[in-house]
Biopython code that builds the backbone (N, CA, C, O; Angstrom):
import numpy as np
from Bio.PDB.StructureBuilder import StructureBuilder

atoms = [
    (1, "UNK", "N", (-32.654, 17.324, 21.959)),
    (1, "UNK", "CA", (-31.905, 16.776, 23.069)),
    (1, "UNK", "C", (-31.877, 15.258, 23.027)),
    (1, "UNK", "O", (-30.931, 14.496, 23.225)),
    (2, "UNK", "N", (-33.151, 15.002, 22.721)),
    (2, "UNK", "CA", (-32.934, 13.027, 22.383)),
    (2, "UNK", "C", (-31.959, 12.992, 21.510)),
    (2, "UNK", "O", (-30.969, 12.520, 22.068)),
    (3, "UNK", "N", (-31.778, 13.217, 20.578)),
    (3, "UNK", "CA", (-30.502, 12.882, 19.767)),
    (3, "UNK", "C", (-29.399, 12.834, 20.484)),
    (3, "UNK", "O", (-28.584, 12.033, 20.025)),
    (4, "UNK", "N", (-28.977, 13.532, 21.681)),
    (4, "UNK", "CA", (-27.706, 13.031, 21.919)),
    (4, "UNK", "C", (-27.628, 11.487, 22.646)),
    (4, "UNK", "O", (-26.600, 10.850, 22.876)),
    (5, "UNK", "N", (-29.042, 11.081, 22.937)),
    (5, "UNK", "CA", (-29.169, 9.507, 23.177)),
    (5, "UNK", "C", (-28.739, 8.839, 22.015)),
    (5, "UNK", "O", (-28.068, 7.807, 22.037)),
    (6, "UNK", "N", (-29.041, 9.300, 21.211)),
    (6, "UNK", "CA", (-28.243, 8.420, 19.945)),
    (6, "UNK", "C", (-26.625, 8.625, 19.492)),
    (6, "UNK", "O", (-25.779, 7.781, 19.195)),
    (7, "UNK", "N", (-26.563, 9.871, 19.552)),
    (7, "UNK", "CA", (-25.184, 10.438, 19.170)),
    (7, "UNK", "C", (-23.902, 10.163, 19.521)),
    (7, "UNK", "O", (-22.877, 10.020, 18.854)),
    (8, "UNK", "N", (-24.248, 10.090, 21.234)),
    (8, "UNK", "CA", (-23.503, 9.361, 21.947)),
    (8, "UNK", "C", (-22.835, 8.021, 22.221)),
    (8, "UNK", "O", (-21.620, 7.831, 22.273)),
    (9, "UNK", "N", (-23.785, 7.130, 22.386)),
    (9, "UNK", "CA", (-23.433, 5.766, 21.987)),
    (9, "UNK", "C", (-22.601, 5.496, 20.429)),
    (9, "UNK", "O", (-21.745, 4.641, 20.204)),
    (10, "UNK", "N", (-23.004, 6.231, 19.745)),
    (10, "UNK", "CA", (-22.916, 5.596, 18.317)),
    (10, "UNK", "C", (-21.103, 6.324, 18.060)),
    (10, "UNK", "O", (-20.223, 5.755, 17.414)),
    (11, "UNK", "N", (-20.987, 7.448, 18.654)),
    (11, "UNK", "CA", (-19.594, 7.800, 18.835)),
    (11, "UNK", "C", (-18.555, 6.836, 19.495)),
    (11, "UNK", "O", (-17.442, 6.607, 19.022)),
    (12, "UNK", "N", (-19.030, 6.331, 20.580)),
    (12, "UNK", "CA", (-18.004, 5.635, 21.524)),
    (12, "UNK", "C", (-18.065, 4.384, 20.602)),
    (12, "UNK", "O", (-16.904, 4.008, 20.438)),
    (13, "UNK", "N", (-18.795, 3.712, 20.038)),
    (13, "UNK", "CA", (-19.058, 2.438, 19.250)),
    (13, "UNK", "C", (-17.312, 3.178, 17.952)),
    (13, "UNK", "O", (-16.221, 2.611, 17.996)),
    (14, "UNK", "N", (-17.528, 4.148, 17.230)),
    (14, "UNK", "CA", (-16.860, 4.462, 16.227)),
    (14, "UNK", "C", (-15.358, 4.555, 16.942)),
    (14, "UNK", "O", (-14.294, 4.339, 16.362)),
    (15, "UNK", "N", (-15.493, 4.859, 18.079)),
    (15, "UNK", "CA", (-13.975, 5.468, 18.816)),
    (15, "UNK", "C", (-13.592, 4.065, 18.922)),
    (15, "UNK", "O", (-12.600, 3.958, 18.202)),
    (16, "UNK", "N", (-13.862, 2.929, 19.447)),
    (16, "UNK", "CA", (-13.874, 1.635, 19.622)),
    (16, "UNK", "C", (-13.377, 0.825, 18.274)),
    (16, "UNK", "O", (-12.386, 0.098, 18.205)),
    (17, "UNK", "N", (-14.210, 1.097, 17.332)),
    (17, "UNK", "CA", (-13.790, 0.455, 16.054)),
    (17, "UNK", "C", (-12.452, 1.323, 15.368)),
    (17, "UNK", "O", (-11.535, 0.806, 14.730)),
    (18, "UNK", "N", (-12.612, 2.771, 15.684)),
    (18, "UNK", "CA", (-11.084, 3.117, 15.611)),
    (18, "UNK", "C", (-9.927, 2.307, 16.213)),
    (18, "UNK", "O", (-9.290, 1.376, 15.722)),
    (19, "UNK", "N", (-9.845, 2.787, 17.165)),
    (19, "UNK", "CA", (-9.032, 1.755, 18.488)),
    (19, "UNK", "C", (-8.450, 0.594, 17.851)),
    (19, "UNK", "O", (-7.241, 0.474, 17.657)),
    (20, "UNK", "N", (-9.464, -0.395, 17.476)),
    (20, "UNK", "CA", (-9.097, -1.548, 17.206)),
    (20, "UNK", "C", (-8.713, -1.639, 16.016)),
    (20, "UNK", "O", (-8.124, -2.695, 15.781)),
    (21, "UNK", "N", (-8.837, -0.789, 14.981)),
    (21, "UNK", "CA", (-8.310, -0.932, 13.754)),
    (21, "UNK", "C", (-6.811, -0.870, 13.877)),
    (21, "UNK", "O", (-6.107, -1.671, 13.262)),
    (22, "UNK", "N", (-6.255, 0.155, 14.735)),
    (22, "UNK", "CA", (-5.113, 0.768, 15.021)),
    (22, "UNK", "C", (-4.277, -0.284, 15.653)),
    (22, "UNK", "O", (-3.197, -0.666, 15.204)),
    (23, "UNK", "N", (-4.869, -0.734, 16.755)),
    (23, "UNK", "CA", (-3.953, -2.079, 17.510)),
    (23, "UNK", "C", (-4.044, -3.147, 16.667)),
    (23, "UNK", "O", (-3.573, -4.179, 17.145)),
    (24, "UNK", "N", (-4.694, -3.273, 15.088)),
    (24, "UNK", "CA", (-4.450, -4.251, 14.558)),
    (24, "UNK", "C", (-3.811, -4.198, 13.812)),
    (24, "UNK", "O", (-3.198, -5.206, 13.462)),
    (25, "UNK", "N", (-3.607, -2.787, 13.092)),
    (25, "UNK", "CA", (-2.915, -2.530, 12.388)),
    (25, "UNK", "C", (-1.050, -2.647, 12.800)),
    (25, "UNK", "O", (-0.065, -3.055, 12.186)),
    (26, "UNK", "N", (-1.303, -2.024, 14.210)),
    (26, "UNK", "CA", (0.075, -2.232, 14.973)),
    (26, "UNK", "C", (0.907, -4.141, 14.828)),
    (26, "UNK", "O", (1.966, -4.677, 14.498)),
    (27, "UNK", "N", (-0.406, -4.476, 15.313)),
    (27, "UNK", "CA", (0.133, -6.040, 15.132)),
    (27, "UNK", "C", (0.334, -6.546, 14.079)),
    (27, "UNK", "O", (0.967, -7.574, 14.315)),
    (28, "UNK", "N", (0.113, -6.404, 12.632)),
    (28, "UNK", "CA", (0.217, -7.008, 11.924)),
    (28, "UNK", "C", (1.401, -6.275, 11.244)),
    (28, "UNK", "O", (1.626, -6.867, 10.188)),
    (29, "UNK", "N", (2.322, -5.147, 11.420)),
    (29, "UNK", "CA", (3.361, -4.462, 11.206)),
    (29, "UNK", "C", (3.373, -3.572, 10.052)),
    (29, "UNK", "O", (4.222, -3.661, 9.165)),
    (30, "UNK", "N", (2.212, -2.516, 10.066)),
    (30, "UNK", "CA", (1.984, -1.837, 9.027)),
    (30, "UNK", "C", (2.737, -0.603, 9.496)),
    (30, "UNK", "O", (2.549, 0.332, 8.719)),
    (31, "UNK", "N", (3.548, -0.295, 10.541)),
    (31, "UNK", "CA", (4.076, 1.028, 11.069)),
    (31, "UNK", "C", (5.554, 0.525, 11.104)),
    (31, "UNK", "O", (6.415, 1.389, 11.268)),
    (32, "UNK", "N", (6.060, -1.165, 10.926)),
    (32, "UNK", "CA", (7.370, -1.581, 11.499)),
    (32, "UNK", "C", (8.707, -0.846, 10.543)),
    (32, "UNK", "O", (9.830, -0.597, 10.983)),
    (33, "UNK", "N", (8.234, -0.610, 9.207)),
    (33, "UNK", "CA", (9.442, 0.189, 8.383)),
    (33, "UNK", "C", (8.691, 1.124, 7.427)),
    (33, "UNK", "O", (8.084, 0.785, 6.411)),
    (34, "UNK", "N", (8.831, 2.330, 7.915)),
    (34, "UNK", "CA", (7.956, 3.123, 7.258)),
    (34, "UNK", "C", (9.100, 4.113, 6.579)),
    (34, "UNK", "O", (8.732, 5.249, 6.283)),
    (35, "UNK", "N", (10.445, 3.735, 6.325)),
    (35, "UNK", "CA", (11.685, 4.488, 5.654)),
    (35, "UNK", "C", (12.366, 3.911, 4.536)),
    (35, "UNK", "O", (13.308, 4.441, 3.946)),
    (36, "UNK", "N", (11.764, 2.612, 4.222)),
    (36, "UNK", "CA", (12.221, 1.756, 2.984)),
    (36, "UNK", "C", (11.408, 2.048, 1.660)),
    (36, "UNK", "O", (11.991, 2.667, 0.770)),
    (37, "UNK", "N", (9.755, 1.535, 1.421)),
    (37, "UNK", "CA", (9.154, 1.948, 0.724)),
    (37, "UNK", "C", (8.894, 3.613, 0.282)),
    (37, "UNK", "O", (8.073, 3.880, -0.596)),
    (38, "UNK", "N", (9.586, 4.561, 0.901)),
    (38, "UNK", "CA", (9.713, 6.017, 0.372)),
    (38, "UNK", "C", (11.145, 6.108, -0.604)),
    (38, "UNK", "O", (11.299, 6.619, -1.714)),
    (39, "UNK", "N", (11.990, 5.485, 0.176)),
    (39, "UNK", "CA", (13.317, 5.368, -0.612)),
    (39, "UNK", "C", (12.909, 4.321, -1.860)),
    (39, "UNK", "O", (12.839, 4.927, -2.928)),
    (40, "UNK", "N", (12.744, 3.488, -1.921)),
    (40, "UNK", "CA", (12.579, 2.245, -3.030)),
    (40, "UNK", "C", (12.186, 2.886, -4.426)),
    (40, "UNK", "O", (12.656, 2.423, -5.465)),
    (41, "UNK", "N", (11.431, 3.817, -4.427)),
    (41, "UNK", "CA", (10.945, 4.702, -5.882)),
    (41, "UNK", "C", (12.106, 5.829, -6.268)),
    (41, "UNK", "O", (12.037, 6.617, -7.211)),
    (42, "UNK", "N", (13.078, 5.723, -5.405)),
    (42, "UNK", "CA", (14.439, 6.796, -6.411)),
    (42, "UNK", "C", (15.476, 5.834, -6.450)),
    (42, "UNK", "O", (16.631, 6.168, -6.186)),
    (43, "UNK", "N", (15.081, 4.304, -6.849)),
    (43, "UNK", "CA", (16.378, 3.264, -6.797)),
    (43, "UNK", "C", (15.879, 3.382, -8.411)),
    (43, "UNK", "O", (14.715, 3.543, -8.778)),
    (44, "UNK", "N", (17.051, 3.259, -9.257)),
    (44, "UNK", "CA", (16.900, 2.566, -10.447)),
    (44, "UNK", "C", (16.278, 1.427, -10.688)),
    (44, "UNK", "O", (16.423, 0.486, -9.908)),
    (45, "UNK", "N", (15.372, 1.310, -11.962)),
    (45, "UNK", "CA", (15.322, -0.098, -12.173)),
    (45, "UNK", "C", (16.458, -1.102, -12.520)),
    (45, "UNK", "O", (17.681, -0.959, -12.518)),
    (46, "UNK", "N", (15.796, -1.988, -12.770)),
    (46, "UNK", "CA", (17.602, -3.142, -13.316)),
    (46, "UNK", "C", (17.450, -3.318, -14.417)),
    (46, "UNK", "O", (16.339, -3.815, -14.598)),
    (47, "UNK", "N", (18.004, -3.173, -15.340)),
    (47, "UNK", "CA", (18.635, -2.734, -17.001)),
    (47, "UNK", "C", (17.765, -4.487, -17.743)),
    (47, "UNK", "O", (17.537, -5.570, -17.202)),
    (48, "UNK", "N", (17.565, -4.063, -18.887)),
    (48, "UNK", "CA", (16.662, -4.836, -18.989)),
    (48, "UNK", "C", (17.672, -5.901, -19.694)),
    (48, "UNK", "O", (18.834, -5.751, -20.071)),
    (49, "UNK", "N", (16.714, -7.155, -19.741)),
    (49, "UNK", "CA", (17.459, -8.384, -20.707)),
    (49, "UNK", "C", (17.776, -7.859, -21.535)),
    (49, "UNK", "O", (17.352, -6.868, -22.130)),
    (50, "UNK", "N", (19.309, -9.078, -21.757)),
    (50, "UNK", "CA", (19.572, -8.318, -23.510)),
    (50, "UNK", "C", (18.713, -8.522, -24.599)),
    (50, "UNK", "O", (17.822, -9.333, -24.852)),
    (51, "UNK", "N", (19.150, -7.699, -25.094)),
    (51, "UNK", "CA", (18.118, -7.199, -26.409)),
    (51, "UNK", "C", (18.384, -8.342, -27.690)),
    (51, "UNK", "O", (19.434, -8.713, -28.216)),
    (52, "UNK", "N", (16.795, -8.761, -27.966)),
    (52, "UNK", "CA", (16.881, -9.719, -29.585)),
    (52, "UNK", "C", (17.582, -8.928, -30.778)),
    (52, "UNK", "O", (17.369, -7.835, -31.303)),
    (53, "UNK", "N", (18.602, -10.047, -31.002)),
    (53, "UNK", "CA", (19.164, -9.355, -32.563)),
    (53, "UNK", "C", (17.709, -9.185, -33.227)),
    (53, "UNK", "O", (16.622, -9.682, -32.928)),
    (54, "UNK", "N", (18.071, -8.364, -34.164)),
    (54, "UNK", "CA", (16.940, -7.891, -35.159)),
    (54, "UNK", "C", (16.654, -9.622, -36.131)),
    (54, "UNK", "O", (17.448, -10.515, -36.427)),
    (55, "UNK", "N", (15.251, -9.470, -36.357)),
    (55, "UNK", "CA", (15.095, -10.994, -37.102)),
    (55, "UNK", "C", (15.395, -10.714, -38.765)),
    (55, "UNK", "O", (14.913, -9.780, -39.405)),
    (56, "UNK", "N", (16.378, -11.838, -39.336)),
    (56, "UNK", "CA", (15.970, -11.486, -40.659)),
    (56, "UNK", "C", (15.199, -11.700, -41.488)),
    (56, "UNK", "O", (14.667, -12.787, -41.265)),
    (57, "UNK", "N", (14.832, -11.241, -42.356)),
    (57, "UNK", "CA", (13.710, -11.322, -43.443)),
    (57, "UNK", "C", (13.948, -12.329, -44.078)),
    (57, "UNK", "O", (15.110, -12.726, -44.155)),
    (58, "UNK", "N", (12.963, -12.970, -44.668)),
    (58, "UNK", "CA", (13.208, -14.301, -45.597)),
    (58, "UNK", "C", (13.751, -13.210, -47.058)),
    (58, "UNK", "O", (14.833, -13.329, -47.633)),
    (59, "UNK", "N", (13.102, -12.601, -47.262)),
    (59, "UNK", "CA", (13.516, -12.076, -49.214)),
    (59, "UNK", "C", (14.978, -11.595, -49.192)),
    (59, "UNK", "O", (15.675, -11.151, -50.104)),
    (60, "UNK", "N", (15.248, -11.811, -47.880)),
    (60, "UNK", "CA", (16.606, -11.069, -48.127)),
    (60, "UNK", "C", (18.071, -12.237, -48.621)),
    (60, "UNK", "O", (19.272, -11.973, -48.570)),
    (61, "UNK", "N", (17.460, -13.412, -49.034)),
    (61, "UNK", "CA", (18.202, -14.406, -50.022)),
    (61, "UNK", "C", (18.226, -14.057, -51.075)),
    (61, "UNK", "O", (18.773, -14.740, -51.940)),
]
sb = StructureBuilder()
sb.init_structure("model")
sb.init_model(0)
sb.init_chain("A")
sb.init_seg("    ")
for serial, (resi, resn, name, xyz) in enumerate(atoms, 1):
    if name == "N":
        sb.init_residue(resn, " ", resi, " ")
    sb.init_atom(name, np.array(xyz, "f"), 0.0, 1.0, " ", f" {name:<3s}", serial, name[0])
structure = sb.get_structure()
């Protein structure tokens, strides 16, 4: 039964540090566009620089 002297407190302490993770998380805008970064991975990449001509060989004089 003593344990819930401990159990207790140490819960509401964790519910608390939840809490505040959440309203900080809110403020700093980790929830503000949560429909861009899901789409962004079926966009194509962008076609790469053009490509080096092939180099020529010196023996080929």
């Amino acid at each position: 039964m003593t344990i819930l002297l401990l159990l207790v407190p140490l819960s509401l302490v964790l519910l608390g540090v939840a809490i505040w993770a959440f309203v900080w998380a809110v403020r700093r805008g980790q929830f503000d566009d949560l429909d861009t970064p899901a789409i962004d991975i079926l966009r194509e990449d962008a076609p790469p620089a053009a490509a080096k001509p092939p180099q020529e060989s010196a023996d080929a004089d």
